[in-house]
N, C-alpha and C positions, 0 to 999 in steps of 0.2 A: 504494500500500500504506500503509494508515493505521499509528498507534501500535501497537494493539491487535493488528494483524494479525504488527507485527515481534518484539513478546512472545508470541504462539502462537509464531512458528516455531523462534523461539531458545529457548523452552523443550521446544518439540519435538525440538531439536538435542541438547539438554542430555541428553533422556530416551533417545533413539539410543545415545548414546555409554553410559549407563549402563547399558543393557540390555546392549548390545554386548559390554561388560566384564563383568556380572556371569555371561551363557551363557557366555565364554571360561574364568572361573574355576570357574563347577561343572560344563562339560562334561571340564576333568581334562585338556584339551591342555595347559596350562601346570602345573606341582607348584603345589600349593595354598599351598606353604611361599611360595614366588617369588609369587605372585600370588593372593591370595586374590579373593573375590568383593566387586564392587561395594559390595553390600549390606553385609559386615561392614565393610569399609576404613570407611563412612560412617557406620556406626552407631560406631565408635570415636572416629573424627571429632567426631561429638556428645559425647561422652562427655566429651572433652579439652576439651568445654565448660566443665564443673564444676571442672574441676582447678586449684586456683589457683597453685598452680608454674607450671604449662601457662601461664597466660595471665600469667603475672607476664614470663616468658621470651618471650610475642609483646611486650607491652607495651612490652623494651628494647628488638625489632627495630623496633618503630613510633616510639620515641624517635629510634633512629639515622637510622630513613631519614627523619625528619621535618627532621632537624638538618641533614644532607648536603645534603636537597632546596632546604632554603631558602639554607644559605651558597653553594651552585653556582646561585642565583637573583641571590643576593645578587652576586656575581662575573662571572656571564655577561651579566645585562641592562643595564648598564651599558657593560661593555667591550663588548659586540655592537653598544649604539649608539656609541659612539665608533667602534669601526671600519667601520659603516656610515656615519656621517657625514662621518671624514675619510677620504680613502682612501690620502693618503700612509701612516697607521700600517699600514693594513689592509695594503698590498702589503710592507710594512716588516716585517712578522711572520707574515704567512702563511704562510712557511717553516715556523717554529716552529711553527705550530699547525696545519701540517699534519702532522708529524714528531710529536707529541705526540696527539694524538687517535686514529691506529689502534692503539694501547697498552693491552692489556687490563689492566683494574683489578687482575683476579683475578693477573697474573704479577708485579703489585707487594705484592703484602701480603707475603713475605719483608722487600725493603728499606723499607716502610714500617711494618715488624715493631721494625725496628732502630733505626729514627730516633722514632718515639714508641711506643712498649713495647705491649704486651696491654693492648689496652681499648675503649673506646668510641672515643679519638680515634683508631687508625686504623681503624674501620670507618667513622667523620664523612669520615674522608680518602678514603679510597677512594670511599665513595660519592660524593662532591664531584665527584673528580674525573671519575668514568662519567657525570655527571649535567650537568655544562656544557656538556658540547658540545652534545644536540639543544637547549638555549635559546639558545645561543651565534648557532650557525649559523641557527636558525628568525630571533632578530633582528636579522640582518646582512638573512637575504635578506627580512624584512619591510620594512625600508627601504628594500631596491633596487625592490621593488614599490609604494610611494608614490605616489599621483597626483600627477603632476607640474604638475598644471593646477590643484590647489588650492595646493600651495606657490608657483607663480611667481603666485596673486591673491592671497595674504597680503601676497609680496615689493611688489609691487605698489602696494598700500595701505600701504607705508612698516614694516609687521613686521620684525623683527630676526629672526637666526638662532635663538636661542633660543625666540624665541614659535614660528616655524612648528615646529621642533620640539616643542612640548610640545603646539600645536593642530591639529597635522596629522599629523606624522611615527607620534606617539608613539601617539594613539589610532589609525591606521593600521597602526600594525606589532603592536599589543596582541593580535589575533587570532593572530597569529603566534607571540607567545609564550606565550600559553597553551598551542596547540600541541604547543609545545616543550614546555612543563611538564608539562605531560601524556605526553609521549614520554618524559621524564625522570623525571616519578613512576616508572613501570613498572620503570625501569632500576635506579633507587635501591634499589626493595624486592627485584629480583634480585639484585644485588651486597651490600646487607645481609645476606640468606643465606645467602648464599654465600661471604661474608668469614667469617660465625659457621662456616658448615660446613668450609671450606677451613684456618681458622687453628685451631679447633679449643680457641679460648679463651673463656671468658666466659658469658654468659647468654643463649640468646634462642632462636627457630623454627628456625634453623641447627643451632644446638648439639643439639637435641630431635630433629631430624632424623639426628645424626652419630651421637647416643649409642643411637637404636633401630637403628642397622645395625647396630651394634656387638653387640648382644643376639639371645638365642637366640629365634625365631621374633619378631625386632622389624619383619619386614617391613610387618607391619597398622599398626603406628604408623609406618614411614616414609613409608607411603602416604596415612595420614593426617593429617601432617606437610603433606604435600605440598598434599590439597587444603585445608589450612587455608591455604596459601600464596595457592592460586590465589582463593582465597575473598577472601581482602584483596587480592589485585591487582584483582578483579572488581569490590570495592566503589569500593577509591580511581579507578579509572578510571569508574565509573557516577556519582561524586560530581565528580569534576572537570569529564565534559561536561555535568553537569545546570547548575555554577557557568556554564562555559562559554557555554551555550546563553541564560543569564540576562544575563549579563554582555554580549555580542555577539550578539543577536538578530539584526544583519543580515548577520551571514557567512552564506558560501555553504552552509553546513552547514542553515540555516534558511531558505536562498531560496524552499523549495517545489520542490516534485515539476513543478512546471508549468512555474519558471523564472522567474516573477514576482517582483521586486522592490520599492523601494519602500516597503522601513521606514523609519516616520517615528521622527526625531529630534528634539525642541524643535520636532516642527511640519513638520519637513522632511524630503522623501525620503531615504533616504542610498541613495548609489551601490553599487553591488556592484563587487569588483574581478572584470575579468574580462571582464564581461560589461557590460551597457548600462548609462547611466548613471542608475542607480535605477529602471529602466523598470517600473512594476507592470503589473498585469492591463489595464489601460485607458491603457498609453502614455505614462503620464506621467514627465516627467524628473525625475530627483532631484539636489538638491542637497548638499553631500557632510559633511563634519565641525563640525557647529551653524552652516553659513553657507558655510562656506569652497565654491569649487566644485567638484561632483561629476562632470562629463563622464564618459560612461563610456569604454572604454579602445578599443572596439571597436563600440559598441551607439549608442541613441541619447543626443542631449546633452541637456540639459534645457531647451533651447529650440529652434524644427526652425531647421534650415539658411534655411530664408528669413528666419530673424531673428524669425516670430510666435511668440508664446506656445502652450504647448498649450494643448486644448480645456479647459474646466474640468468636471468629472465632473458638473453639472449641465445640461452639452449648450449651454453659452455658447458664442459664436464664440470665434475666435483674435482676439489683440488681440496688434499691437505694442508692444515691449520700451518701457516710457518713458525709457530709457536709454541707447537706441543698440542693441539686442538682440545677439543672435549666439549661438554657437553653446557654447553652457554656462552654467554658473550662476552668480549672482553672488558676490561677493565678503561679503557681507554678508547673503546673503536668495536667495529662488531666483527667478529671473525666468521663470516658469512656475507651473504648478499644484500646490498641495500637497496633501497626502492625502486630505485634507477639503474639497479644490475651490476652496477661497479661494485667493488669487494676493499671495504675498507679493512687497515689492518688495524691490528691488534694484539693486547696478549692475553689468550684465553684464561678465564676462570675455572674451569670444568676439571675433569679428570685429565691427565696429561694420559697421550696414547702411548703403549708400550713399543 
């Protein structure tokens, strides 16, 4: 199923549901007062486009959830990698943050009512804290998935703790937190809402939401309210995998329908986690983060078991490893074929042949 074919069907999905709603509201099973019809809720919807109160009032809630999103980035990706990397802290506090993280946001805005007053800072707070955890936990468990075969050929080549984490770990678990930020946009602009709707102070899509219930036939603008919400939750998550897909082209989200791997890097296949080690369409192994080795976890390694090179996509023989071959890539280079059939060198990782 191509691009094209998954924008028909989602907007066919889109048109379902709207149809579905607008026959429930002018066939009279729901009071028209409780549910009006599709059609008006979205024609108001528009409307609330011109309003400049109206959009003055989204503009704080996209301030706050912008501010939340980034200081719970600012706090989780760090501490994620520290307790992914030592594990004494991680088992040292895990307690705590397991005790802490099933705590809904919305049953603290009382006491975070009392500790910084009505305003922007505890709707920053709140979201903060709803918003750490999926990056938190996304990069704990990006590190435990690391290719362990490209950190011990850094280790190898005399790298320090620090370089393999900035050259292996870090671009390895990235996919990961985006992920999470992405899981955490989502979270941020519901609990922004819902702090303005639940605390009932200040400016913003919450408040505009609280104050048309409150009003004689304000259902149309609740509703409306509502899908102005979903409408920015729809954008910020369409924008974030478009960054995504730009940013990490070789995660599995862009492997292909077919399963083919094999995005090059500086020249080199990168590996997919998971699956082979960078296997594209025509077998060939990949090499993993700008050098470092890619074996894959499960799949083939970027050189075959007997220690030859693969084929090179110009239908050259196999040639053995000048290196000693084996069974992954090198430390510096891939000891195999790159995307473009040229055969970069290297010195293998793998078992040396006898």
């Amino acid at each position: 199923m191509n691009r094209r074919q998954d924008i028909a069907l989602g907007a066919l999905g889109v048109l379902l549901a709207f149809g579905a709603c607008e026959a429930i509201g002018r066939a009279g099973v729901v009071r028209r007062g409780y549910l009006p019809p599709a059609s008006e809720v979205l024609a108001r919807a528009v409307e609330l486009a011109a309003d400049r109160t109206f959009l003055d009032g989204v503009a704080v809630t996209l301030r706050a959830w912008a501010l939340g999103l980034a200081l719970a980035s600012a706090i989780a990706i760090p501490l994620g990698l520290l307790l992914g990397s030592v594990p004494v802290i991680d088992e040292a506090v895990r307690a705590v943050i397991e005790f802490l993280r099933p705590l809904p946001s919305v049953a603290l805005i009382p006491l975070v009512s009392l500790l910084l007053g009505s305003g922007t800072g505890t709707e920053v707070a709140l979201i903060t804290y709803a918003s750490v955890w999926p990056i938190l936990f996304n990069t704990v468990h990006g590190l435990s998935e690391t290719d362990p075969v490209a950190k011990d050929t850094l280790r190898a080549f005399g790298f320090g703790r620090l370089a393999v984490l900035l050259h292996v770990e870090l671009p390895a678990t990235a996919p990961f937190i985006a992920a999470g930020l992405r899981i955490s946009a989502a979270t941020a602009l519901i609990l922004a809402i819902a702090t303005e709707l639940l605390s009932g102070f200040g400016q913003g899509l919450g408040i505009f939401i609280a104050q048309a219930q409150l009003a004689t036939d304000g259902t149309r603008d609740v509703l409306a309210g509502v899908v102005w919400a979903g409408v920015l939750g729809l954008v910020i998550n369409g924008v974030l995998v478009r960054l995504e897909r730009l940013a990490f082209p070789w995660t599995a989200g862009r492997r292909g329908r077919n399963g083919s791997g094999g995005v090059r890097r500086g020249g080199l296949a990168v590996a997919w986690w998971g699956g082979g080690g960078g296997a594209g369409r025509d077998g060939l192994g990949g090499a993993g983060w700008e050098g470092p080795g890619g074996a894959g976890r499960g799949g083939a390694d970027g050189a075959r078991r007997d220690g030859s090179a693969p084929a090179r996509r110009d239908g050259s023989g196999d040639r053995r490893s000048e290196s000693g071959g084996g069974a992954g890539a090198g430390g510096t280079g891939a000891d195999g074929a790159a995307a473009d059939g040229t055969r970069a060198s290297g010195t293998a990782a793998g078992e040396a042949l006898p």
